[in-house]
DRENDO-1510 file (C-alpha; in Angstrom, 1 decimal, always signed):
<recs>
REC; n; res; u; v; w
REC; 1; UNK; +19.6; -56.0; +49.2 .
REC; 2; UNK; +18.0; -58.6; +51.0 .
REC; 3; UNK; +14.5; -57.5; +50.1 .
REC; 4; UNK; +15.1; -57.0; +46.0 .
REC; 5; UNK; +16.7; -60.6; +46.4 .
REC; 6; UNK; +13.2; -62.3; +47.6 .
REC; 7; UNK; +11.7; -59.9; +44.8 .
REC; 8; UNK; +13.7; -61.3; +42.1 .
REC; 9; UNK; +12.9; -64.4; +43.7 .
REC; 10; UNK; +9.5; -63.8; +43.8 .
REC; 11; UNK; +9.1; -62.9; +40.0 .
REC; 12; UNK; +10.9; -65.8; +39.0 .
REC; 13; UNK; +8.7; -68.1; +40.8 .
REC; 14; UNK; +5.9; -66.6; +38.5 .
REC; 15; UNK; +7.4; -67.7; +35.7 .
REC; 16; UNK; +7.1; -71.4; +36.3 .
REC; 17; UNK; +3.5; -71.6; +35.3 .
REC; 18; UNK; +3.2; -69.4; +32.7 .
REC; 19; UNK; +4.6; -69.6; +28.5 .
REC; 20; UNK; +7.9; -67.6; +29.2 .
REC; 21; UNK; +9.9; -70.4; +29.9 .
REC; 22; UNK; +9.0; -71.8; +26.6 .
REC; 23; UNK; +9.2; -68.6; +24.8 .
REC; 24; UNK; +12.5; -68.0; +25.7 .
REC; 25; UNK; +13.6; -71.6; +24.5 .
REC; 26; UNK; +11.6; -71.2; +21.3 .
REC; 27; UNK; +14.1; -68.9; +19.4 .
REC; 28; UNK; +17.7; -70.7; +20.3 .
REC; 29; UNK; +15.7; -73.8; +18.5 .
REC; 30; UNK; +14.1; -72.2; +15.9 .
REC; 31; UNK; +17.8; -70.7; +14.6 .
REC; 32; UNK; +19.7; -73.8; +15.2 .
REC; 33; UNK; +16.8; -75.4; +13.4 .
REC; 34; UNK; +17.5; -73.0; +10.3 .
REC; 35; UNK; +21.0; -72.9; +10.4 .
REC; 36; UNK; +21.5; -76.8; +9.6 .
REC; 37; UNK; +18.5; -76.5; +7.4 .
REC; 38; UNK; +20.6; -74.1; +5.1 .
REC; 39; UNK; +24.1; -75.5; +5.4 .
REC; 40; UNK; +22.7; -79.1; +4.5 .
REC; 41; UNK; +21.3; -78.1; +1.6 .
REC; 42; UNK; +24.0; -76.3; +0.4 .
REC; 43; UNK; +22.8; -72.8; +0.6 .
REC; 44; UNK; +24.6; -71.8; +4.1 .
REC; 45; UNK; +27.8; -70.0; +4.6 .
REC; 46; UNK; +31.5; -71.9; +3.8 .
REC; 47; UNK; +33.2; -71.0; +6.8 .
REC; 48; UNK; +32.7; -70.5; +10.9 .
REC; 49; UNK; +33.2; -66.8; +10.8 .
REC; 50; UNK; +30.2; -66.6; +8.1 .
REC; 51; UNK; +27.9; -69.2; +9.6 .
REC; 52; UNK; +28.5; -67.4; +13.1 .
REC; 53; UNK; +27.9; -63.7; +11.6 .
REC; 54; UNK; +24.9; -64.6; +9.9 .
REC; 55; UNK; +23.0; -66.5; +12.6 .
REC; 56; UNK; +23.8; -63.3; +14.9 .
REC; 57; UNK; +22.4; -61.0; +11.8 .
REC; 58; UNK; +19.2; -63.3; +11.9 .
REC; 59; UNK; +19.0; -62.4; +15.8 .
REC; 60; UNK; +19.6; -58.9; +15.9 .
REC; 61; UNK; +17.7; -58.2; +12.9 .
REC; 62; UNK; +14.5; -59.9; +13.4 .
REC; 63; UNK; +14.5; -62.5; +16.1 .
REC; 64; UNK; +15.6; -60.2; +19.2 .
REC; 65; UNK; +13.1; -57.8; +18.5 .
REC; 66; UNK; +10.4; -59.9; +17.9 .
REC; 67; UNK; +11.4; -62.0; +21.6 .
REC; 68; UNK; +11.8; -59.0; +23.3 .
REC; 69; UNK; +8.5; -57.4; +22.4 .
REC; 70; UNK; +6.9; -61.4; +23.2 .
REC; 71; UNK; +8.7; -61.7; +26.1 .
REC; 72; UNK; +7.8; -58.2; +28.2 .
REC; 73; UNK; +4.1; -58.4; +26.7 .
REC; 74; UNK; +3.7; -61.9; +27.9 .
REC; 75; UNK; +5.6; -61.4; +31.8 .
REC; 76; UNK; +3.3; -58.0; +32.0 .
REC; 77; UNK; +0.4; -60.0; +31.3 .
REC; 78; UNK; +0.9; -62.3; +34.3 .
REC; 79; UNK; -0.1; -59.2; +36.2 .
REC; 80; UNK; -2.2; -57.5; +34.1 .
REC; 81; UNK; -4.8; -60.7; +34.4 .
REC; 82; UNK; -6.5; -61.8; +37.7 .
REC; 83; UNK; -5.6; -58.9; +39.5 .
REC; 84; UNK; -2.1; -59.7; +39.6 .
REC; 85; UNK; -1.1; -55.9; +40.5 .
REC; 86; UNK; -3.2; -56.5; +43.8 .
REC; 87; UNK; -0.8; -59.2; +45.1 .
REC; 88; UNK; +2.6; -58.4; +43.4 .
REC; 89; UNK; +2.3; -54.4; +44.8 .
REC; 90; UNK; +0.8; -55.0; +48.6 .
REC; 91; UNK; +4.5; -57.3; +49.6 .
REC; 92; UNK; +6.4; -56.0; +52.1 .
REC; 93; UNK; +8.9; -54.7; +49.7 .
REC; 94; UNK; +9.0; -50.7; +48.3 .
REC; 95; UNK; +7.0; -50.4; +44.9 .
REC; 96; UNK; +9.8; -49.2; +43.0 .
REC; 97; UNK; +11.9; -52.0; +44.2 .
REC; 98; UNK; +9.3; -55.0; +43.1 .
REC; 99; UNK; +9.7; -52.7; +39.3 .
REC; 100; UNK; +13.4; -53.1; +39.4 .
REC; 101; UNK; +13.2; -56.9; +40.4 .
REC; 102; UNK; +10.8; -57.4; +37.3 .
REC; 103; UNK; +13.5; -55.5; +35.2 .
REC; 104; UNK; +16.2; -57.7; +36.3 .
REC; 105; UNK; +14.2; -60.9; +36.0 .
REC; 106; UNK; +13.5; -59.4; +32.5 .
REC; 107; UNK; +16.9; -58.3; +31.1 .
REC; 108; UNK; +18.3; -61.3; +32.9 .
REC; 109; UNK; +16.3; -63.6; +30.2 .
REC; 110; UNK; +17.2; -61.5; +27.2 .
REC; 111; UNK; +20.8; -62.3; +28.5 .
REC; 112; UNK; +19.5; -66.2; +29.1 .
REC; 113; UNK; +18.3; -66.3; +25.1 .
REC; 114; UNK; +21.2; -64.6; +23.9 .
REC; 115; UNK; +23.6; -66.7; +25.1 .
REC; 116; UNK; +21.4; -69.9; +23.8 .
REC; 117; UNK; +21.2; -68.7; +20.3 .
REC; 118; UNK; +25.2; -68.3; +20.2 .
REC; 119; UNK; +25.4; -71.9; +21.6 .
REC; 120; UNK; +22.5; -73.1; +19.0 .
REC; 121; UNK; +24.1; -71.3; +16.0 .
REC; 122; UNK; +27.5; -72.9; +17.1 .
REC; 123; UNK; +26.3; -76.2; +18.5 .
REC; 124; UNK; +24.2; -76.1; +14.8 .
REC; 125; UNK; +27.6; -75.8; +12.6 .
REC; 126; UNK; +29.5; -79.1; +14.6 .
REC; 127; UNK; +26.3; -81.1; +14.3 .
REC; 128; UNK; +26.5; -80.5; +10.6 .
REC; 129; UNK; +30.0; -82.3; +10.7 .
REC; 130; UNK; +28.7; -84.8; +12.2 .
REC; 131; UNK; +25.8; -85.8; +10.3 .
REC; 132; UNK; +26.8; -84.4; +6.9 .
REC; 133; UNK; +30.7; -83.7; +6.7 .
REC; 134; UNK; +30.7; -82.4; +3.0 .
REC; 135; UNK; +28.3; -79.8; +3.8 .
REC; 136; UNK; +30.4; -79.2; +7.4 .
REC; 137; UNK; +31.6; -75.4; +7.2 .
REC; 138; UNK; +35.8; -75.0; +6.9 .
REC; 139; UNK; +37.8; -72.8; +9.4 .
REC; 140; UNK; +37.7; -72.5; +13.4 .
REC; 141; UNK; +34.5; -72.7; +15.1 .
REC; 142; UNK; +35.3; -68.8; +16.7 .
REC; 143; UNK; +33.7; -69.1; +20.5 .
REC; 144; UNK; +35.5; -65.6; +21.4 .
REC; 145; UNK; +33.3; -64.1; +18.3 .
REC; 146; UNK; +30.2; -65.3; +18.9 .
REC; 147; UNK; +30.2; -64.7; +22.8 .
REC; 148; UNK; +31.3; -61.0; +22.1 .
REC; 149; UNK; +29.1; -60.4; +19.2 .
REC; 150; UNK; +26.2; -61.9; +22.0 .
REC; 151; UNK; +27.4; -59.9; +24.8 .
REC; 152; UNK; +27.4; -56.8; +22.7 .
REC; 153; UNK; +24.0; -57.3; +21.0 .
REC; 154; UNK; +22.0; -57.8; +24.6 .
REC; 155; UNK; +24.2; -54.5; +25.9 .
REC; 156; UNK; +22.8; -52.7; +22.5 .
REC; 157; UNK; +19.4; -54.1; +22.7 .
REC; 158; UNK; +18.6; -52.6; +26.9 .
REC; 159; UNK; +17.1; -49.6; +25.0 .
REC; 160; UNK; +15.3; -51.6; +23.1 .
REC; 161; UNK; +14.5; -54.0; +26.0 .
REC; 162; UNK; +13.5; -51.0; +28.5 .
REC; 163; UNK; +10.9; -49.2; +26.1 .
REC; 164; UNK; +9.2; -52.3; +25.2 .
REC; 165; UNK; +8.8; -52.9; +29.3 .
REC; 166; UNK; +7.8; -49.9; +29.9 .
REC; 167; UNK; +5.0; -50.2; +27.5 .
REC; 168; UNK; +3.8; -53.7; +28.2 .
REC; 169; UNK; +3.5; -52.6; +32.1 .
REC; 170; UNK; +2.1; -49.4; +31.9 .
REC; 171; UNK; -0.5; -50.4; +29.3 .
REC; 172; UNK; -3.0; -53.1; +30.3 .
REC; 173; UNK; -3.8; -54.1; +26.7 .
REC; 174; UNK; -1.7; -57.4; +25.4 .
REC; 175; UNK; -2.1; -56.0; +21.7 .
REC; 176; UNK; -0.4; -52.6; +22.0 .
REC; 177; UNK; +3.1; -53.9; +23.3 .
REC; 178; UNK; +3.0; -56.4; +20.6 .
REC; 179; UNK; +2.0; -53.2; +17.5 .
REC; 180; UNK; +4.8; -51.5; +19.2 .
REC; 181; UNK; +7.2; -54.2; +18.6 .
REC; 182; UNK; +6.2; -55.0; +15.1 .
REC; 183; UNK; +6.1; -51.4; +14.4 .
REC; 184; UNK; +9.4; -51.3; +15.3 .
REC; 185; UNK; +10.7; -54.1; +13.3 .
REC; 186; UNK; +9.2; -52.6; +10.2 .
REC; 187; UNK; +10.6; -49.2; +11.0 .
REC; 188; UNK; +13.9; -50.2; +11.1 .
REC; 189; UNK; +13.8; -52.0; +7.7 .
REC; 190; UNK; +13.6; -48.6; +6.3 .
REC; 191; UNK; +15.9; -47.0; +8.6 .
REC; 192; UNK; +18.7; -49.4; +8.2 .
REC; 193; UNK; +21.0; -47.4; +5.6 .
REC; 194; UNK; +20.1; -44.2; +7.3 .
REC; 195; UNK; +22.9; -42.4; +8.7 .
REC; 196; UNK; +20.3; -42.0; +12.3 .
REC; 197; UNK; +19.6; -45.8; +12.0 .
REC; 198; UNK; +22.4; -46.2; +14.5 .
REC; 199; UNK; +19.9; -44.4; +17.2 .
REC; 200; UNK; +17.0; -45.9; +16.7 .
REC; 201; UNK; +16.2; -48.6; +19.5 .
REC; 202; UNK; +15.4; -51.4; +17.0 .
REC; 203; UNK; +18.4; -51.5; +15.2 .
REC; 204; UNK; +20.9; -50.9; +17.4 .
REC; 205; UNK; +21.8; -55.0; +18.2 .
REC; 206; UNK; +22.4; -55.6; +14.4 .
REC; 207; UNK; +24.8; -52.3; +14.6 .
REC; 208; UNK; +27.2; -54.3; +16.7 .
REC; 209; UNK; +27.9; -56.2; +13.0 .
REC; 210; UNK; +28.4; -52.9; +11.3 .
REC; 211; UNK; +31.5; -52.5; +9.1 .
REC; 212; UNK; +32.5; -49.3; +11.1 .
REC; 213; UNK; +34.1; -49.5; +14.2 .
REC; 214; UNK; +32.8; -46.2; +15.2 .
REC; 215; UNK; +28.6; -46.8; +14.4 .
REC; 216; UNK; +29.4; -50.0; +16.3 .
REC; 217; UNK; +30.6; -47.7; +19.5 .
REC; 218; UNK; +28.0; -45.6; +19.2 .
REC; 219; UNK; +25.2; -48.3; +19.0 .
REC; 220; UNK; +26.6; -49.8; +21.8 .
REC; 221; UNK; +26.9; -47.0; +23.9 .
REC; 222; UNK; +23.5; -45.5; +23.0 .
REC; 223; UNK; +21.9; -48.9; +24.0 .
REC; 224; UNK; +23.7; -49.6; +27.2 .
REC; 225; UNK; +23.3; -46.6; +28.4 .
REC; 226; UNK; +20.3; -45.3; +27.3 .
REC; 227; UNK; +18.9; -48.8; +28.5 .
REC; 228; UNK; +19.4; -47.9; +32.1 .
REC; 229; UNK; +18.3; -45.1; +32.1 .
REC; 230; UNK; +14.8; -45.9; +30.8 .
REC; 231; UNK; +15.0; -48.9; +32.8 .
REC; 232; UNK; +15.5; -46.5; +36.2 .
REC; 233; UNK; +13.4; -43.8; +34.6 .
REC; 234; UNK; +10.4; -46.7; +34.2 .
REC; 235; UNK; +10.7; -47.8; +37.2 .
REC; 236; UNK; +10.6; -44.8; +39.3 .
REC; 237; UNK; +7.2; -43.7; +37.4 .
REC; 238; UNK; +5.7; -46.9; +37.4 .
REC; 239; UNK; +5.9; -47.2; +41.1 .
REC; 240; UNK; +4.2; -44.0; +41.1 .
REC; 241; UNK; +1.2; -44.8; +38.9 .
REC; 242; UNK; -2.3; -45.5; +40.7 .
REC; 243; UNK; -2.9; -49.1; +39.9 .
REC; 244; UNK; -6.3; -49.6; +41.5 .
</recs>
């Protein structure tokens, strides 16, 4: 326990001199940003619940999968470059262990940026009272909904989360984790209204907002669990791999 604790350690100290830190600010702003763009000028939702529902749409939809795909392709890269593999696999610490402390570091950001965008989308609605009270939204502002909705989309989106790790590690290129992405984002624009939409990786965050109760369980459960798995499975082989 001890050693995957200096691991994680280890990995996060990484992260101080590279872009993640700013990447994973970048899309909290960004949606706050929009969010009071749209309710000022009239064109935003009229109450809390709607205001809240949308920004998570925006998130799930579109932003998530375009951070997630940014975020492992970027973090891989720090090793990729300058012979990182060299240092980061010749620690006193089992390979597969230094792989699980990377996933960890990594899911532990998703988690990090999804519970920023809830407080941006929320903090995004009071400012608008404060600056603009006739264009301020009516209702409650609903905290419960908008953590749930968060903790659900991050659970959904570990299958997501895993593949595009998987990829960004195991390939050396910074280009074909970021197709991969994309590719996925364009996918699932088609696949949306399809009845196996609720399987495939990239879709199944916004399927936490489905109508359904039961594609909502589903989603989740195919993420969450299917997340892990990949994440163990990834893990296991990468530590494997020749890296010289």
């Amino acid at each position: 326990m001890i050693v995957l604790f200096r691991a994680i350690l280890a990995e996060t100290m990484k992260l101080k001199r590279s872009l993640v830190l700013l990447l994973a600010a970048a899309p909290p702003l960004m949606l706050g940003l929009m969010v009071i763009a749209t309710t000022l000028t009239g064109n935003g939702p009229d109450t809390w619940d709607q205001l809240s529902m949308s920004g998570a749409a925006i998130w799930a939809y579109l932003l998530m999968p375009l951070t997630i795909t940014a975020l492992t392709a970027l973090m891989a890269s720090l090793e990729h470059g300058c012979a990182g593999w060299t240092w980061s696999l010749v620690q006193p610490a089992p390979k597969t262990l230094v792989f699980a402390a990377k996933a960890m570091v990594t899911i532990g950001l998703v988690a990090l940026i999804s519970a920023g965008i809830g407080a941006s989308v929320l903090a995004a609605g009071h400012l608008v009272q404060l600056i603009a009270p006739d264009q301020a939204v009516s209702g409650t502002p609903p905290y419960a909904l908008m953590t749930g909705l968060m903790v659900k989309m991050w659970l959904a989106g570990l299958l997501m989360t895993g593949l595009q790790f998987t990829i960004a590690h195991a390939v050396s290129s910074f280009a074909t984790p970021i197709i991969v992405g994309i590719g996925g984002v364009f996918v699932s624009v088609v696949a949306t209204s399809s009845e196996y939409g609720v399987f495939f990786p990239w879709l199944l965050p916004v399927n936490m907002l489905a109508s359904e109760p039961e594609r909502a369980q589903q989603a989740l459960l195919t993420g969450s669990v299917g997340g892990v798995v990949i994440f163990a499975l990834a893990c296991v082989w990468l530590a494997r791999r020749d890296w010289r």
